[in-house]
Phi, psi and omega in degrees: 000128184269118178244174190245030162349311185281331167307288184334295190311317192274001176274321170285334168257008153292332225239147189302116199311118160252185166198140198154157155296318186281353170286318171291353150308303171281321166285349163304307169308331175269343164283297157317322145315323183275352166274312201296312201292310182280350141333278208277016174259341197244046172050018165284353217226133206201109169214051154199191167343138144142170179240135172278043210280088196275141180296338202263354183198105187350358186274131165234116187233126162274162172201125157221171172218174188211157165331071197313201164212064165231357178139215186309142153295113162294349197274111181248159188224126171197144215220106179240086196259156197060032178282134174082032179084004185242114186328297202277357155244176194226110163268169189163137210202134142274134196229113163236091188327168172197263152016189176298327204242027180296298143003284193292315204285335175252042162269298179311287166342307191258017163265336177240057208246295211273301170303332153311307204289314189307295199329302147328308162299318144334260195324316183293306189296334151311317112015299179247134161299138175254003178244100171261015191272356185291333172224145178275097175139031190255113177297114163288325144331288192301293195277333185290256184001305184286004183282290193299329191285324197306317177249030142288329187281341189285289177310302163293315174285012192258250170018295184280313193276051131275330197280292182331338167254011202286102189272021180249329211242109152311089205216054150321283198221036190219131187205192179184140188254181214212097180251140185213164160214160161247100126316084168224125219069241185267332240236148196227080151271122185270142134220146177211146185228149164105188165238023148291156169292086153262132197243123141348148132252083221215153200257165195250178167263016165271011205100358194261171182286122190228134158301134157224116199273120192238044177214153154253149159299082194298085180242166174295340165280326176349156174277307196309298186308316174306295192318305187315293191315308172308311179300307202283011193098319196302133154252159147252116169202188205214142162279168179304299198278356160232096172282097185126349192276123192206138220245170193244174184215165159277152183298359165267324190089016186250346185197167007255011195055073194256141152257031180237163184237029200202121182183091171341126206065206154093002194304002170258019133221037142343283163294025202188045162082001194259118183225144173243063150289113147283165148319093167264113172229157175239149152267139175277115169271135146323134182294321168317344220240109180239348148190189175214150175251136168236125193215153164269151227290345167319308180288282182314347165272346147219024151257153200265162163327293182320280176335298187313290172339289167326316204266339194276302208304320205265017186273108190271359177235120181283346198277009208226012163309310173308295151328293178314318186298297180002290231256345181289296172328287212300332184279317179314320192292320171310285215275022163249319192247055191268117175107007174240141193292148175278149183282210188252135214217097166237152187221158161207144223246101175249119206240130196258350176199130163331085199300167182313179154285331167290348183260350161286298178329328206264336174305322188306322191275354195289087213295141169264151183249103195254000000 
């Protein structure tokens, strides 16, 4: 694990000697900006349409997202390669707003995620020994992941009570949900507030191509989610007219009908079970692990894992996969969702190594199913 000391250090002796936690505060934030800022001079930093590519490390990520017909795109996207200075790692993260201020509410998320989170991470680790040799048989794996959740968990809750006090952003009855992963190395740390996706793609040992969904879909039927809600005042049920769709309420039941049990904002049903905790979990990647998608439900509502995977992998150009996936969705909304406005369809394609030569041979011949 690589840290960014020097930035801190030369940032700190810029700034007039204070003393205190909130100096350290500010100078973590401003050493996070000035990495976000040189990310996006030296093309590492991505937060629309287009692909990412670093020289120092096998990660390729395509992204595109594309507009609905409900209006504006609520959908943010954003691609950090070499985040926080380190060759071997990648943030990426999808966001999908919702209400009237949804839009402002995830732009606002996914701006500050990745420079709260460095801080965080910064900070803990300032904290905690990286000289694990002090005790014996103590899994370093194991504590770098806990490093990483504390300070997911530190970063989404800093994140929500700023939108609450946010004196532009209306975020009431406005929200957004938040998938995010850290690549660094072999190792895959997930968080998720919402019901975006991320699905695995890894091979079997017979060759075949397999999904593996390694996020949850955060909806209000879940049990763990229901109880929560429920306990706190909060209902859950589906309308006559949308049946299986099932929402979260306020204890009159007239609003606001969130269909997530998870979200940044959203603050008129805050007290009554709707929480932005994420999920945190990590994965080991493998030479079998050949990349992971991350989209928002715009995609997952009519394309299946299996379907997702098939259409990224048989993609004979990796940069036009995310596209492809896209562009797959919008025919899935058409011949599924007919008579329904299509959402907002966004992806990002994360390719962790180059494949073999028998796995080019079989993409070619591999039929997709869109």
């Amino acid at each position: 694990m690589v840290l960014f000391p020097s930035i801190l250090d030369g940032l700190a002796r810029g700034v007039s000697v204070k003393k205190g936690k909130n100096f350290r505060n500010d100078v973590g934030r401003e050493a996070a900006e000035a990495l976000a800022k040189d990310a996006k001079k030296n093309e590492l930093m991505l937060s629309s349409s287009g692909t990412v590519k670093s020289i120092n490390s096998n990660n390729f990520a395509s992204v595109c997202s594309k507009r609905g017909e409900k209006g504006i795109n609520q959908d943010c996207l954003i691609v950090w390669e070499e985040f926080g200075c380190q060759e071997d790692t990648i943030f990426c993260g999808v966001f999908d707003g919702h209400g009237t201020w949804g839009h402002h509410v995830a732009k606002r998320v996914r701006e500050s995620v990745p420079s709260t989170l460095l801080c965080n991470w910064q900070e803990t680790v300032s904290v905690t020994s990286l000289d694990l040799d002090f005790e014996e048989g103590f899994d370093r794996n194991l504590h770098e992941f806990d490093v990483w959740k504390q300070s997911y968990l530190k970063t989404y809750d800093a994140i929500d009570r700023d939108l609450k006090q946010h004196p532009a952003i209306d975020s009431f009855r406005s929200g957004t949900t938040a998938l995010t992963i850290v690549k660094q190395g072999e190792h895959l740390v997930v968080a998720n507030v919402g019901d975006s996706r991320a699905v695995l793609a890894t091979t079997s040992d017979d060759g075949t191509l397999l999904p593996v969904q390694i996020s949850i879909d955060f909806k209000p039927n879940l049990p763990q989610e229901a109880e929560r809600i429920m306990q706190s005042k909060g209902r859950v049920f589906s309308l006559h007219d949308e049946p299986g769709v099932y929402r979260v309420w306020m204890p009159n039941g007239l609003t606001p009908g969130l269909a997530i049990s998870r979200a940044f904002g959203d603050f008129c049903v805050k007290d009554f079970g709707l929480i932005s905790v994420p999920a945190v979990t990590q994965i080991n990647i493998t030479i079998r692990d050949q990349f992971v998608i991350l989209a928002t439900d715009g995609v997952w509502d009519v394309i299946s894992n299996q379907e997702a995977v098939e259409i990224v992998f048989s993609t004979p150009d990796r940069s036009k996969s995310a596209k492809r996936l896209v562009e797959a969705a919008v025919r899935g909304w058409k011949r599924k969702k007919r008579g329904l406005a299509m959402d907002d369809i966004s992806a990002i394609c994360l390719f962790f190594h180059n494949p073999p030569a028998e796995m080019v041979t079989k993409q070619s011949s591999m039929k997709t199913v869109e």
